[in-house]
C-alpha positions as CSV (number, residue, x, y, z in Angstrom):
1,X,-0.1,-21.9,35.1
2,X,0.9,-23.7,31.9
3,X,4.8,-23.6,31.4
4,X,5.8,-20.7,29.1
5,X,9.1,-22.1,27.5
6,X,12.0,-18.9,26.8
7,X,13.2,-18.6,23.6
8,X,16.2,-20.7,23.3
9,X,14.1,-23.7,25.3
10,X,11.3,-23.5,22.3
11,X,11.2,-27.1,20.6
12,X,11.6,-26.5,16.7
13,X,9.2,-27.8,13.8
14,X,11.0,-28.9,10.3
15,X,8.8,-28.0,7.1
16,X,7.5,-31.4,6.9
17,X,5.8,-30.9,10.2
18,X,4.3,-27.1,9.1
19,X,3.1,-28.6,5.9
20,X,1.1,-31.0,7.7
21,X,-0.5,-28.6,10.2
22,X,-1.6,-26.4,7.0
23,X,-2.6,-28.8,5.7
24,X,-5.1,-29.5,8.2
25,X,-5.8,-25.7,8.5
26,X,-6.7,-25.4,5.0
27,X,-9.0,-28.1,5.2
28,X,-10.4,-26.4,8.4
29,X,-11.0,-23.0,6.8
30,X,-13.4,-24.9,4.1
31,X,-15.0,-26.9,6.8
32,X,-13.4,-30.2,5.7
33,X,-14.3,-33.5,7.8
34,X,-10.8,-33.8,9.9
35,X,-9.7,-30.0,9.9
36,X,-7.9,-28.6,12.6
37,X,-7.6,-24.9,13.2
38,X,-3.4,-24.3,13.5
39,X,-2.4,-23.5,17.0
40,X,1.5,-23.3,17.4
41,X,2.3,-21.5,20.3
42,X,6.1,-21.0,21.5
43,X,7.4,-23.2,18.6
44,X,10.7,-22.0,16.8
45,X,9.2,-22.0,13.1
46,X,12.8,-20.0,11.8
47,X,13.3,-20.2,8.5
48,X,10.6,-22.3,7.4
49,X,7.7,-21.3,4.3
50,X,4.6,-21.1,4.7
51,X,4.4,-21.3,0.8
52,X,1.4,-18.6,0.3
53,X,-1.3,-20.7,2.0
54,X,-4.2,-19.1,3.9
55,X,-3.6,-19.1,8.1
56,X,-6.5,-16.4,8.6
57,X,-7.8,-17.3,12.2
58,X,-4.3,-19.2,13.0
59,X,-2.6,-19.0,16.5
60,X,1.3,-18.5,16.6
61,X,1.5,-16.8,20.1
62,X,5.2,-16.3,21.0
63,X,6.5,-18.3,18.3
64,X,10.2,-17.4,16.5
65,X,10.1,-16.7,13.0
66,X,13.3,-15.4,12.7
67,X,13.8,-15.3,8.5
68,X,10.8,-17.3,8.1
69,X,8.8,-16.5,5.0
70,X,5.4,-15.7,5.0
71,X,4.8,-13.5,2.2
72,X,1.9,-13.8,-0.3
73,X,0.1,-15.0,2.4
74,X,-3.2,-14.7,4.1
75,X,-3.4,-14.2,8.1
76,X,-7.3,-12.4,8.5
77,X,-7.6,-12.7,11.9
78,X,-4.1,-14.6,13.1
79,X,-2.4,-14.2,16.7
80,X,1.3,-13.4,16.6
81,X,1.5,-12.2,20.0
82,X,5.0,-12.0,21.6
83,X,6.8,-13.5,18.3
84,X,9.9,-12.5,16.6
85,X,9.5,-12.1,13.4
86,X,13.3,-10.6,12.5
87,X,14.6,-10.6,9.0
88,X,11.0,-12.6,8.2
89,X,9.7,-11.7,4.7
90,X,5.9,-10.8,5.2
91,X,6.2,-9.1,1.9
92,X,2.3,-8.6,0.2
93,X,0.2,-10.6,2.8
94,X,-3.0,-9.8,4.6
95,X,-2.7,-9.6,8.2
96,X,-6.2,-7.9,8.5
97,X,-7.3,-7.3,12.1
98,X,-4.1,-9.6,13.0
99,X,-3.1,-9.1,16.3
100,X,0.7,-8.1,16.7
101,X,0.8,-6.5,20.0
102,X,4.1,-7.3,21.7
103,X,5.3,-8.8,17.7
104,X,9.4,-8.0,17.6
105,X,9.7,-7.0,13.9
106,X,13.4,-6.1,13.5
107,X,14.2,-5.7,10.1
108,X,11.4,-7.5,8.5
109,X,9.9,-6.9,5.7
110,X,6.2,-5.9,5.4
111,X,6.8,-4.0,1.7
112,X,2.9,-4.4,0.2
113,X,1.5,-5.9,3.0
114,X,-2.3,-5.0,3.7
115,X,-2.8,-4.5,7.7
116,X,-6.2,-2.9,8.0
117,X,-6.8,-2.9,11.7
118,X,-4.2,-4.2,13.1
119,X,-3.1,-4.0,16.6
120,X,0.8,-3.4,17.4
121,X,0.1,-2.3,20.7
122,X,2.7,-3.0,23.2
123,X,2.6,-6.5,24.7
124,X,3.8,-9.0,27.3
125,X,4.1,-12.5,28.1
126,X,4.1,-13.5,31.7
127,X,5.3,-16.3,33.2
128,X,5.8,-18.2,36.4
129,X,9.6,-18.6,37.7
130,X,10.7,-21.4,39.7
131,X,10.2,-19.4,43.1
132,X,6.7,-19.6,41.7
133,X,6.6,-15.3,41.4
134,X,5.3,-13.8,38.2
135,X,7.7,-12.4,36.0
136,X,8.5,-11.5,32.1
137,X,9.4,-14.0,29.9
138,X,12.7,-13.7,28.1
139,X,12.0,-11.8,25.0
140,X,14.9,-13.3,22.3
141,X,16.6,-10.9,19.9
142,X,18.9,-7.9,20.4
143,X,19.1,-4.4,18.4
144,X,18.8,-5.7,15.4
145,X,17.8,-3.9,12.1
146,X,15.2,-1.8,11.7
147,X,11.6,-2.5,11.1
148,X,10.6,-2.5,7.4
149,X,6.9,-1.5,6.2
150,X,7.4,0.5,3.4
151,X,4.8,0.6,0.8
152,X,2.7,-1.3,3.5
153,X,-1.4,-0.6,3.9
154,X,-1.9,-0.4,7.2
155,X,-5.3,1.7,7.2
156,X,-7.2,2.1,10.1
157,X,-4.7,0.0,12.1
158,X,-4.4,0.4,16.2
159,X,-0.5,0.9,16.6
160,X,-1.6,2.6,20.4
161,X,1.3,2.5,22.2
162,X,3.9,1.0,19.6
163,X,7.7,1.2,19.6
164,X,8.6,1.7,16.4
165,X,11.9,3.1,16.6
166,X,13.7,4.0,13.6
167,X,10.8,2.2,11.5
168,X,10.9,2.4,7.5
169,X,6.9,3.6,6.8
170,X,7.9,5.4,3.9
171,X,5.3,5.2,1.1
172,X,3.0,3.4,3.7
173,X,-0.7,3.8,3.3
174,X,-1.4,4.7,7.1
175,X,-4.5,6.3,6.9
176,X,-6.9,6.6,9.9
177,X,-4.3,4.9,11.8
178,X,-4.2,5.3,15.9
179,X,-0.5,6.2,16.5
180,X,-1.6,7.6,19.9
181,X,1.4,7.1,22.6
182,X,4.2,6.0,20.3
183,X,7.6,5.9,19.8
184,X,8.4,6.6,16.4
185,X,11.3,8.2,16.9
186,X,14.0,8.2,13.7
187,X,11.0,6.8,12.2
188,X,10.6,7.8,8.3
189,X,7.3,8.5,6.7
190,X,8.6,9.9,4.0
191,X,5.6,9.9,0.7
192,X,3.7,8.1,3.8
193,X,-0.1,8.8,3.9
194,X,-0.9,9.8,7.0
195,X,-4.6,11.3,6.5
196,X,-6.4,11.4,9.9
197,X,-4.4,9.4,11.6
198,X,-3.8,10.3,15.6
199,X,-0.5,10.8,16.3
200,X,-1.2,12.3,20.2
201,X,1.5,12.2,22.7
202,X,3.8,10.3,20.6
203,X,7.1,10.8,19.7
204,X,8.5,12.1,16.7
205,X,12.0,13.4,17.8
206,X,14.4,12.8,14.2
207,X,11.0,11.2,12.1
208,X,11.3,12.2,8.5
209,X,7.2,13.2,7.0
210,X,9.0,15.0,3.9
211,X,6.2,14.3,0.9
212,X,4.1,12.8,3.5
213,X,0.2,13.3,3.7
214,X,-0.6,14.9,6.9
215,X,-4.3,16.5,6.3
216,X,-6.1,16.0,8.8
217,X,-3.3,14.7,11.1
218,X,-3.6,15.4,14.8
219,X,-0.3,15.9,16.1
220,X,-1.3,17.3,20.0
221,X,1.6,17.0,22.7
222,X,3.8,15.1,20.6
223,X,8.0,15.4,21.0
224,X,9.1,17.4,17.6
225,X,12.5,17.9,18.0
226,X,14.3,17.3,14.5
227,X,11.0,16.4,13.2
228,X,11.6,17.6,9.2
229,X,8.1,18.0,7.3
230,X,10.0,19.3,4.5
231,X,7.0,19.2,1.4
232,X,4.2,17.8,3.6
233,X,0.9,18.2,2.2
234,X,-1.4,19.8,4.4
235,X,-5.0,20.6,4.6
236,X,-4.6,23.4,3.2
237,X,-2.1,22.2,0.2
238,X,-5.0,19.6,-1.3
239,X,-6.7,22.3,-3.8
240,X,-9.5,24.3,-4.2
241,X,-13.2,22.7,-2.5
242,X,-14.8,21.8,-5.5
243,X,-18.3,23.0,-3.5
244,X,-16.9,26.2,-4.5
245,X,-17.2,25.9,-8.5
246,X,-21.2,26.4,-7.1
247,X,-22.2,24.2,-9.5
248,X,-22.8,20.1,-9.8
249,X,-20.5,18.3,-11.8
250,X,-23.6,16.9,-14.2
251,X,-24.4,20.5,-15.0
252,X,-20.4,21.0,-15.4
253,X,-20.4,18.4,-17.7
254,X,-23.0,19.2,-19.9
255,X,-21.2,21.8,-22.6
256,X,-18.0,19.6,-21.8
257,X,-19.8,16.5,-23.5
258,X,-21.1,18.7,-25.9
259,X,-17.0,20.2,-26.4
260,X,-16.1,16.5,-27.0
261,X,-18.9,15.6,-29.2
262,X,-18.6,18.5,-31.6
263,X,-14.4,18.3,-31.1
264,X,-14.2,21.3,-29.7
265,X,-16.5,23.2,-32.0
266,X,-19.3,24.2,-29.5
267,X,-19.6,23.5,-25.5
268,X,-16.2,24.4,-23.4
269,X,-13.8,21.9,-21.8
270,X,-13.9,21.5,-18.2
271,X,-11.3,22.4,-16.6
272,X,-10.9,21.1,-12.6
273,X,-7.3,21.8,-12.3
274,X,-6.4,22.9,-8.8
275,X,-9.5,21.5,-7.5
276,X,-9.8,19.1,-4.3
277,X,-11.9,15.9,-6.4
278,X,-11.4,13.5,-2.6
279,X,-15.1,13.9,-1.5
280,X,-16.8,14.1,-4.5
281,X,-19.4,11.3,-4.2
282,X,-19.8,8.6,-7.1
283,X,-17.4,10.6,-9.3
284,X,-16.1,7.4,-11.3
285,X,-20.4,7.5,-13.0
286,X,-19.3,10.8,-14.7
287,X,-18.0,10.3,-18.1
288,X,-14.3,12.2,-17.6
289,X,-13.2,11.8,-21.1
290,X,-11.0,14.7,-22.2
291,X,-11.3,17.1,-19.1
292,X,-8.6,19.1,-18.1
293,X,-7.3,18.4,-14.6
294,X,-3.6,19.8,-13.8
295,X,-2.9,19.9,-10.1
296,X,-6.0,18.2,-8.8
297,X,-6.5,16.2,-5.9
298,X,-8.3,12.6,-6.2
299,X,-6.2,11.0,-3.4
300,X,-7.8,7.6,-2.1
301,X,-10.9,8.5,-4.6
302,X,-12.9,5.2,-6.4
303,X,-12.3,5.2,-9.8
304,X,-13.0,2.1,-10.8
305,X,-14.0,1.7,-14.2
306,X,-13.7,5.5,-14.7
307,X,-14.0,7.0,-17.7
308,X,-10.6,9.0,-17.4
309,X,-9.4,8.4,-21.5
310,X,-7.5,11.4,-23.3
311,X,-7.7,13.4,-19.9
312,X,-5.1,16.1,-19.2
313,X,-3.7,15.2,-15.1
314,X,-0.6,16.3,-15.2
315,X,0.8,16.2,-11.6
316,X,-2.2,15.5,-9.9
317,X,-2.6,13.3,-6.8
318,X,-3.9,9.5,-7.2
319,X,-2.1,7.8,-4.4
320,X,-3.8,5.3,-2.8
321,X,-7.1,5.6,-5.3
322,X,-9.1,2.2,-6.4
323,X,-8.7,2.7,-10.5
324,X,-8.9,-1.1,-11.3
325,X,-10.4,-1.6,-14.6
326,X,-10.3,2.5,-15.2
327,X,-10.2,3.5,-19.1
328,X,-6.9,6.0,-19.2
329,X,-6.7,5.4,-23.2
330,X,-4.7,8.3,-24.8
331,X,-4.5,10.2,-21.3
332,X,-2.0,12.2,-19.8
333,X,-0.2,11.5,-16.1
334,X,2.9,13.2,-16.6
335,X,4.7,13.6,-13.2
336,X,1.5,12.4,-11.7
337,X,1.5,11.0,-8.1
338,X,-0.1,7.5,-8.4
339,X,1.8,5.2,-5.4
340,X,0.0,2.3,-4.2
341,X,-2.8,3.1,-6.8
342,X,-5.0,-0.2,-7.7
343,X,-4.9,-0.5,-11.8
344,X,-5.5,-3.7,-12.2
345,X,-7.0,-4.7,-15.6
346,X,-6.8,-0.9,-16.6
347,X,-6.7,0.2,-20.2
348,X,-3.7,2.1,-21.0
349,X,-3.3,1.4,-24.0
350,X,-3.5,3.8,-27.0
351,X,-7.1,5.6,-28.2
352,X,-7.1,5.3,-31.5
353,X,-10.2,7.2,-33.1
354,X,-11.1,8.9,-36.8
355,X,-11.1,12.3,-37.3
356,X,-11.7,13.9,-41.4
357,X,-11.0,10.6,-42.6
358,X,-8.2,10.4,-41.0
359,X,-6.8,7.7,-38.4
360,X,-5.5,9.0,-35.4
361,X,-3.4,7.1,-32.6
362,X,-3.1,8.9,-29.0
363,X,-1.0,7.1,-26.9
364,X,-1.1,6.9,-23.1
365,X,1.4,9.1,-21.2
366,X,3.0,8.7,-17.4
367,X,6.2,10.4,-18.0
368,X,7.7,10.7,-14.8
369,X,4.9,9.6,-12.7
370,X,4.8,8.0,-9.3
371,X,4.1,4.5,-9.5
372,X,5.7,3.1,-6.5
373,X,3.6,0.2,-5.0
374,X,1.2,0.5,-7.5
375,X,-0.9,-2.1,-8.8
376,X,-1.1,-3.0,-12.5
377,X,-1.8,-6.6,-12.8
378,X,-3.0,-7.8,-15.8
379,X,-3.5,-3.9,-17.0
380,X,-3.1,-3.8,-20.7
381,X,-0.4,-1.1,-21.5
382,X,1.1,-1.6,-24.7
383,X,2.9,1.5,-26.1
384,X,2.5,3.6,-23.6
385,X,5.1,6.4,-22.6
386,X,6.9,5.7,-19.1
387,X,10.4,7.7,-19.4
388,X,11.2,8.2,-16.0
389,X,8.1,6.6,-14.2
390,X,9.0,4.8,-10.8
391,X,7.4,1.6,-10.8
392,X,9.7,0.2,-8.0
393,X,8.1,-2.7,-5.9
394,X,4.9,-2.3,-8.7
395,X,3.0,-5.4,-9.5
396,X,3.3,-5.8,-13.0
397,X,2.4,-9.3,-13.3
398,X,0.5,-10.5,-16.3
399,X,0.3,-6.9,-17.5
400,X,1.2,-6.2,-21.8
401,X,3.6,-3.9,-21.9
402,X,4.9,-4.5,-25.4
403,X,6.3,-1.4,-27.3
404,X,6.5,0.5,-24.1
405,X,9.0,3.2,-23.4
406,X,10.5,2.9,-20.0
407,X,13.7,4.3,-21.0
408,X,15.4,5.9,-17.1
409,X,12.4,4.0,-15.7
410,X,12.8,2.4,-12.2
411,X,11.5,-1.4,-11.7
412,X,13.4,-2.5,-8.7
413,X,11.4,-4.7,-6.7
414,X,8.9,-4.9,-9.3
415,X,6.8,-8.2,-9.8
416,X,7.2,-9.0,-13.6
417,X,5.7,-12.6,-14.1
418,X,4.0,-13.0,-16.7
419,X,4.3,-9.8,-17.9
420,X,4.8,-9.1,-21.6
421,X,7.6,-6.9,-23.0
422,X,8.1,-7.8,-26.2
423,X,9.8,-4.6,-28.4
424,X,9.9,-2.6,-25.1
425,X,12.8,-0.3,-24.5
426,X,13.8,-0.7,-21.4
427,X,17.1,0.0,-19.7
428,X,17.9,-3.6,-17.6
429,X,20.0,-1.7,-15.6
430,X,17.1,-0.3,-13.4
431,X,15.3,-3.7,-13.1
């Protein structure tokens, strides 16, 4: 059997000796002439960079990463079996189908990160002792802090099995995820997602789900003591079936176009507040301009390129939908639940349109709205209203936000480069 070194007999690599072995990697992943695909097994790489390179397929089994940092990168694919990755910043990488089964994760930070499929199964390195009997192989850390994945998309991830003890998932996009045989215990979920996951058998003794998603949730033969689903939307908390308007939405839409065309002279508004909007099929090819939609559900819904402009959606639900390059011109979000939404490239900017001769300006409105996680790179949002919206941990980079309000708004965590601000009012305070 191949010696297994412990933790403190692991021979460290400098940066100079990483860079190389990227290096090589990257020129493996193109199927460059002299590529090598990285392999670093039980290698102390604490505290070094991986300086936002692409590692998909790499091969760190029982590696220490201890404060290493590995965010903005790409790891499709990678091995981190048995490592320590305490206090390591894996902020906004893609660990697709990564496998972390046996991964120590103590108070790292996964904020952003996308982990669709990903295993963090239980897992074990054996090894062979000197009496030549199999045994476990000195795991290194302690108690440590807890685990950090807030804000983290982790759909249709295999966690079967985890320990995830007083984890952070709150604002997590866990959707679909197996949580079957857990120990989540003092775990918070709080504004988690948690659609259709399988929580079966698992414990949930002190985990806070308050403003989580639980529809479709199965929760058999779990441990709920102290469990607090204070505000948890349910199944039966998403809205009306929109099946039971008994009528298609092109036929709906009919004397609404004719409403708009005429401003408001002839034809009727629609008006889809309260309803459940998740399952409608192909709903961003409808022309949405102008509806009236207060309460609705569009959770995880594809809206790209939607035609949402001068819409009323007052406190309806977003989170988690695909709105890149959406038109919201003139709409309004006010206290509208949009976390880890995808806006990028989206017009918010005003609608400015003739009426009797007359110019009019309608600006875009998100008063109080959830933005938390939400992504709004290069989204053009000049003078739009954003009193009291949470943008924390947001990607605003490259976005035009000149002449915005974000007076009381919160931006901690958010990403800012190359974002413009000229004339904005906003507090620095909350930055």
């Amino acid at each position: 059997m191949k010696f297994i070194p412990d933790h403190h007999e692991m021979p460290a690599l400098n940066q100079k000796e990483l860079d190389k072995i990227i290096s090589l990697h990257n020129d493996y992943m193109v199927g460059r002439r002299g590529g090598a695909r990285a392999v670093i097994q039980y290698k102390d790489l604490s505290g070094l960079s991986f300086k936002r390179n692409d590692l998909s397929q790499a091969d760190f089994t029982g590696c220490l990463l201890i404060e290493s940092q590995l965010n903005d990168c790409k790891f499709v694919g990678a091995s981190f079996f048995g490592c320590d990755l305490r206090n390591a910043n894996l902020e906004d990488g893609d660990f697709t189908r990564a496998d972390f089964r046996g991964t120590y994760v103590a108070g790292a930070n996964l904020s952003g990160a996308t982990m669709h499929e990903i295993d963090l199964r239980e897992g074990k390195i054996m090894k062979r002792a000197k009496d030549g009997t199999i045994m476990d192989r000195m795991r290194s850390g302690g108690r440590g802090a807890k685990a950090v994945l807030t804000g983290a998309k982790m759909s249709m991830s295999d966690m079967t099995g985890a320990r995830a003890v007083a984890a952070d998932f709150s604002d997590a996009d866990l959707t679909g995820v197996d949580l079957t045989n857990a120990n989540l215990s003092g775990a918070s979920f709080e504004g988690a997602n948690l659609s259709h996951s399988d929580m079966t058998g698992s414990n949930l003794s002190q985990v806070n789900m308050r403003s989580s998603i639980i529809s479709g949730t199965i929760m058999a033969h779990t441990e709920q003591q102290g469990l607090d689903m204070t505000a948890a939307i349910t199944e039966e908390e998403m809205g009306v079936r929109f099946e039971n308007l008994g009528r298609s939405l092109p036929t709906l839409l009919e004397t609404h176009t004719l409403w708009v065309a005429t401003f408001g002279q002839k034809g009727r508004q629609l008006d889809l507040s309260g309803y459940d909007l998740r399952d409608v099929a192909d709903l961003k090819r409808f022309p949405l301009t102008a509806i009236h939609c207060v309460d609705a559900n569009f959770l995880k819904q594809d809206l790209s390129a939607a035609e949402l402009q001068s819409g009323i959606f007052d406190r309806s639900d977003f989170r988690d939908c695909k709105m890149i390059e959406a038109d919201l011109r003139g709409a309004s979000f006010k206290y509208a639940q949009l976390a880890r939404a995808d806006l990028t490239g989206a017009k918010m900017c005003p609608l400015e349109f003739e009426r009797d001769d007359k110019r009019y300006m309608q600006r875009l409105d998100m008063s109080g709205a959830n933005l938390r996680y939400a992504s709004l790179s290069g989204a053009d949002m000049r003078d739009a209203i954003l009193m009291g919206v949470d943008l924390s941990y947001a990607d605003l980079r490259n976005a035009d936000l000149r002449r915005c309000d974000l007076t009381g708004a919160l931006l901690k965590g958010a990403k800012l480069d190359g974002a413009r601000l000229d004339n904005a009012a906003v507090d620095s305070s909350t930055l």
